[in-house]
N, C-alpha and C positions, 0 to 999 in steps of 0.2 A: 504494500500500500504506500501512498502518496502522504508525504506530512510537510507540514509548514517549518523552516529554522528560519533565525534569525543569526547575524555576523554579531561580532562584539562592536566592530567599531558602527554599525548600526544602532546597536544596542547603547553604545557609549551618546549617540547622536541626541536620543529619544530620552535616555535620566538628564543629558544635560537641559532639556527643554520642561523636564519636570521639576529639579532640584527648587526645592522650593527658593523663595515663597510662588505659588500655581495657581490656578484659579481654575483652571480646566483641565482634564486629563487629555494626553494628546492620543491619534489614533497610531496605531503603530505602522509603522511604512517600512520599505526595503527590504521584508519577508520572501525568502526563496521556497523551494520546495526541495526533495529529496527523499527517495523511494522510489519504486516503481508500482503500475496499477492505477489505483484509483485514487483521488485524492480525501483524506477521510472530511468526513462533511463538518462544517462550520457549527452547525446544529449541536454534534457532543461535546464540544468545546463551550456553546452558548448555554446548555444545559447544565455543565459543571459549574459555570459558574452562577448561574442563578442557582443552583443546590450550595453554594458555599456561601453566595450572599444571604441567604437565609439562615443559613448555620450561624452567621456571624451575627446576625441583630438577634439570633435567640437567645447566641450569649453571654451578649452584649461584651464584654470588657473580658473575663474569662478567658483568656489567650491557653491555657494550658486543655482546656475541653473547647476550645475550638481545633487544637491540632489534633486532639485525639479523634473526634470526630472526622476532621477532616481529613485525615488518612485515609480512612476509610472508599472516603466518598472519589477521592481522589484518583486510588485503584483499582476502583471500580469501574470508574469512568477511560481510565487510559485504555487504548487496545494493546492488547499483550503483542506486540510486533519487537523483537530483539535490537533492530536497528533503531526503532523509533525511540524505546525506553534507552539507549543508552547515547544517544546524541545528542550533546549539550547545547546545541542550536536549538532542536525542538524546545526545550525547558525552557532553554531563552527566551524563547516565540511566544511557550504559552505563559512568562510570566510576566511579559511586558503585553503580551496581547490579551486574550480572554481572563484571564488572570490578574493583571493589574491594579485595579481597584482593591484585592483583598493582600494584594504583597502590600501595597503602601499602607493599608489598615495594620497591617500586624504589624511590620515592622516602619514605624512614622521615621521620618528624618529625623538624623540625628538623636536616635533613642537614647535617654541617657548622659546628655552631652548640651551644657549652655553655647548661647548664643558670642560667640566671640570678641574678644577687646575692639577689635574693630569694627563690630555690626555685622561682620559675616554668619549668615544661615547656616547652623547643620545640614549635613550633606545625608543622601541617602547611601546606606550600605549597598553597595551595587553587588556584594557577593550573591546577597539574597536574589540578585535577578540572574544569576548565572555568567556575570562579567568577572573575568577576575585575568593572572596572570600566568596560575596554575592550574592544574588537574583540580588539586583538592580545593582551591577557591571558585572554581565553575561548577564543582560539588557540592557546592552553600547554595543553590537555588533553591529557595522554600518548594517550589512544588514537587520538584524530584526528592527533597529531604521527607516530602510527607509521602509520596508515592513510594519510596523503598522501606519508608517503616512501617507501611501495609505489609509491603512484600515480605521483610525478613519477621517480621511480627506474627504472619499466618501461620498457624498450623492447620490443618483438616483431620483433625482426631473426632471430636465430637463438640459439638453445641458451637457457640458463636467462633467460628474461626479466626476472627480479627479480635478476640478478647484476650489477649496478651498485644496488639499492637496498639488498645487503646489504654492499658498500663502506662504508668510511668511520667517523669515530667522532661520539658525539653534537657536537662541539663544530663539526666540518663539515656537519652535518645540522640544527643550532639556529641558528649563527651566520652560517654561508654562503649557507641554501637558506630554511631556513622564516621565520626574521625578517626577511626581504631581500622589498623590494616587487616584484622580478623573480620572487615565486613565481607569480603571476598567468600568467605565461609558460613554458609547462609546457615548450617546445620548449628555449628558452635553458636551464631549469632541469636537463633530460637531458643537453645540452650539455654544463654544467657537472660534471656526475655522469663524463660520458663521459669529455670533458678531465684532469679531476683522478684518477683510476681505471680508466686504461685496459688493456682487456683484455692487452693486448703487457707491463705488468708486472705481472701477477696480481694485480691488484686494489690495487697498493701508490701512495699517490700519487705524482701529477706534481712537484707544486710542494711547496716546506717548509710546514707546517702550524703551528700556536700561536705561540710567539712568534717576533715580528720583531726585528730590530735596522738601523732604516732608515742609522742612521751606520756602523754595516758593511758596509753595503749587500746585507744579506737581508731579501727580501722573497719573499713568497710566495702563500700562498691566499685571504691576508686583504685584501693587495693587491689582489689581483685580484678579488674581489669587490667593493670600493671602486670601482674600476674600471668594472666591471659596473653600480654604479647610478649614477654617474654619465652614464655613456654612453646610460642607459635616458631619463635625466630630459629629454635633448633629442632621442633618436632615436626614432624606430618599431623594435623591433626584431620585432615580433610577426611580421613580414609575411617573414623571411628564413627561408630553406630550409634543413632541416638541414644542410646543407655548407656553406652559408654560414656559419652559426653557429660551426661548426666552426673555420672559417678565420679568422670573427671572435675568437673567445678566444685560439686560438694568435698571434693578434695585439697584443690587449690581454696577453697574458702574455711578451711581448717582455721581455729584459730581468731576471724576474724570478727568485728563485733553485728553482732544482729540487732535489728532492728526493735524499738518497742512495740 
């Protein structure tokens, strides 16, 4: 099939026409195409985001159950096409194009960050639209960050498949799963989902979350993720079954402090 990408220096053309201060969101231009087949229609894309603009006035301010949510709605709506989900053009395209409106709601310019000595506007994070210099900075696109924490989140065991990918807050889902070179490893990566969120405490984690204090001797999810690539940098882990996986972190998590 046929999909829409956008270039960076495109993309660069269009944040600089937004960075605020804006009055109007602009439309997006100089969109190529790439695939073969058919071009997929305008319709799924117009569809996503009227299911996302709803999600976000229900709730309202909530940024942490609008991305749970929106995961969901996200991968559901992509078409499963190999070239499509992994072209950073596409991400580009849909998140300055049909997307737009809900990347600048989540993340406002200049999140976090005053107005400067000389009157200058905060700037938008362009990583979130898929601009950046690197790999891993074209991999901070919000929509593809919520589309693979469907993906690596699913299991198809029994009852809601996406109930482990709506576990969790962004700083588990950015720090743990998608900046960590174990995402390549989608089995360890469920694992990880499973272990830290399991079904037996309703979704609440295993291990202490944000900060540590190693001289008190808590340690927790951060730990264990450290852990986790270490462990990777000399082992094969690709090739173990999920129970073994299983049996592996509750092993690397020896030790460390559990949650209340």
């Amino acid at each position: 099939m046929k999909y829409k990408i956008l270039d960076q220096a495109k993309a660069n053309e269009l944040l600089d026409r937004i960075d605020p201060p804006h009055n109007e969101l602009p439309a997006i231009v100089g969109a190529q195409k790439a695939g073969i087949g058919e071009l997929i229609s305008d319709e799924v894309f117009e569809a996503l985001s009227q299911r996302l603009s709803a999600l976000k006035d229900e709730v309202e301010l909530h940024t942490q159950r609008f991305d749970a949510e929106a995961c969901v709605i996200v991968h559901q709506a992509i078409p499963d096409e190999a070239d499509l989900l992994g072209s950073d053009g596409f991400w580009r395209w849909l998140a300055l194009g049909p997307l737009q409106e809900i990347v600048l709601w989540r993340f406002p310019a200049g999140k976090g960050k005053a107005i400067g000595e000389d009157g200058a506007q905060p700037k938008y994070n362009r990583e979130n639209f898929g601009v950046g210099a690197s790999a891993r900075q074209r991999s901070e696109c919000y929509p593809y960050k919520l589309w693979l924490r469907a993906d690596l989140g699913s299991i198809a065991d029994y009852g809601d498949p996406y109930r482990f990918a709506r576990r969790g807050d962004v700083d588990f889902w950015t720090s743990h799963v998608l900046r960590q070179a174990y995402t390549t490893n989608r089995a360890l990566c469920r694992a990880l989902v499973r272990f830290q969120f399991p079904d037996d405490r309703g979704g609440k984690p295993k291990l202490v979350s944000g900060t540590e204090n190693p001289t008190k001797g808590i340690r927790g999810i951060r730990t264990l993720a450290k852990r986790i690539k270490r462990l990777q940098a000399s082992c094969e882990l690709s090739i173990l079954e999920d129970h073994e996986l299983d049996a592996l972190l509750s092993e690397l998590a020896d030790g460390l402090t559990p949650a209340q």
